[in-house]
C-alpha positions, 0 to 999 in steps of 0.5 A: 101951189097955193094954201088953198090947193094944199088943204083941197089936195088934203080934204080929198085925200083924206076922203079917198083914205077914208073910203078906202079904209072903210072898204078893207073894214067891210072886207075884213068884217066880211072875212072875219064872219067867214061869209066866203067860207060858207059858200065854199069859194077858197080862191075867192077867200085868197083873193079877199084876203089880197085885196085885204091887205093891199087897201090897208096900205093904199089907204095909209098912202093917203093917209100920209098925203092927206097929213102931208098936204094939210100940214104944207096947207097951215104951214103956209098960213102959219096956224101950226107947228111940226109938234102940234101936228103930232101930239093931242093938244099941242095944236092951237089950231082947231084942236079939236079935229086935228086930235080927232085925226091923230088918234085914229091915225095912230091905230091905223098906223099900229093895226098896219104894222102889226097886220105885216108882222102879224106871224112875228107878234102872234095871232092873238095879239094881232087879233086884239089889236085889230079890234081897235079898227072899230074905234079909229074908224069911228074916231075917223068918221068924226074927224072927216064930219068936223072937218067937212069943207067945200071941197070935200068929195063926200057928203056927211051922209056918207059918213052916217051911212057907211058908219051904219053899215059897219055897225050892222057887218059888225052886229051880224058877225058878233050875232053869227058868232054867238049862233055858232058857239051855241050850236057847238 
């Protein structure tokens, strides 16, 4: 394989990360509303719930080939170092969006790990962690724009839109919540 296939390789498994990430955002707004709750379907709230956690792992598979293959890609053309793959700012590499990745691929990372221990860290804690869901996929959004190149199998309106669409889910569930705690 050649650079030039790696970093393809790359650039479309992080689109598949992406929209898999998004998907399991949308499912967990959706949950988290209890959308499902309301219209009385317990199996399909198991269900939901499955698929849930099985698109966060699958997403995070694509996150490590996306990371793998982009780092195979400038490794052979020599523009980056294991570290500056890892640490904000050790890049001399357009710096920018590779900082950009490693952020939200670290609270990913966190969200992922304390979602499988979500009984040993507390529903609370759990709870707080994933709120930081928001952040990284708006950080992940800005990531996929800066780095949008021919080979990507998404358009940047994708990006705008799916991003509207979770701030929308997302003012839906804050303004079903308030309309609840009022009724209480």
């Amino acid at each position: 394989m050649s650079a030039g296939d790696f970093l393809r390789l790359s650039i479309k498994s992080g689109d598949i990360a992406y929209i898999l990430l998004w998907f399991n955002a949308v499912l967990g707004i959706i949950l988290s509303a209890r959308v499902l709750t309301r219209i009385r379907q317990q199996r399909w709230i198991r269900t939901v719930n499955l698929i849930h956690t099985y698109l966060a792992s699958a997403a995070f598979i694509f996150v490590i080939i996306h990371l793998v293959t982009l780092y195979a890609d400038y490794k052979m053309a020599d523009r980056i170092t294991l570290l500056g793959f890892f640490l904000p700012e050790a890049s001399p590499y357009r710096t920018t969006l590779i900082d950009v990745g490693i952020i939200p691929t670290y609270l990913f990372l966190i969200i992922l790990v304390t979602s499988w221990a979500r009984k040993r860290v507390g529903f609370k804690l759990w709870r707080t962690i994933h709120y930081f869901n928001y952040l990284a996929l708006m950080l992940a959004i800005w990531h996929s724009m800066l780095g949008q190149g021919e080979a990507s199998v998404v358009p940047n309106g994708f990006y705008i839109w799916s991003g509207a669409i979770l701030l929308g889910l997302s003012f839906y569930r804050i303004v079903t919540r308030s309309v609840k705690k009022q009724i209480q």
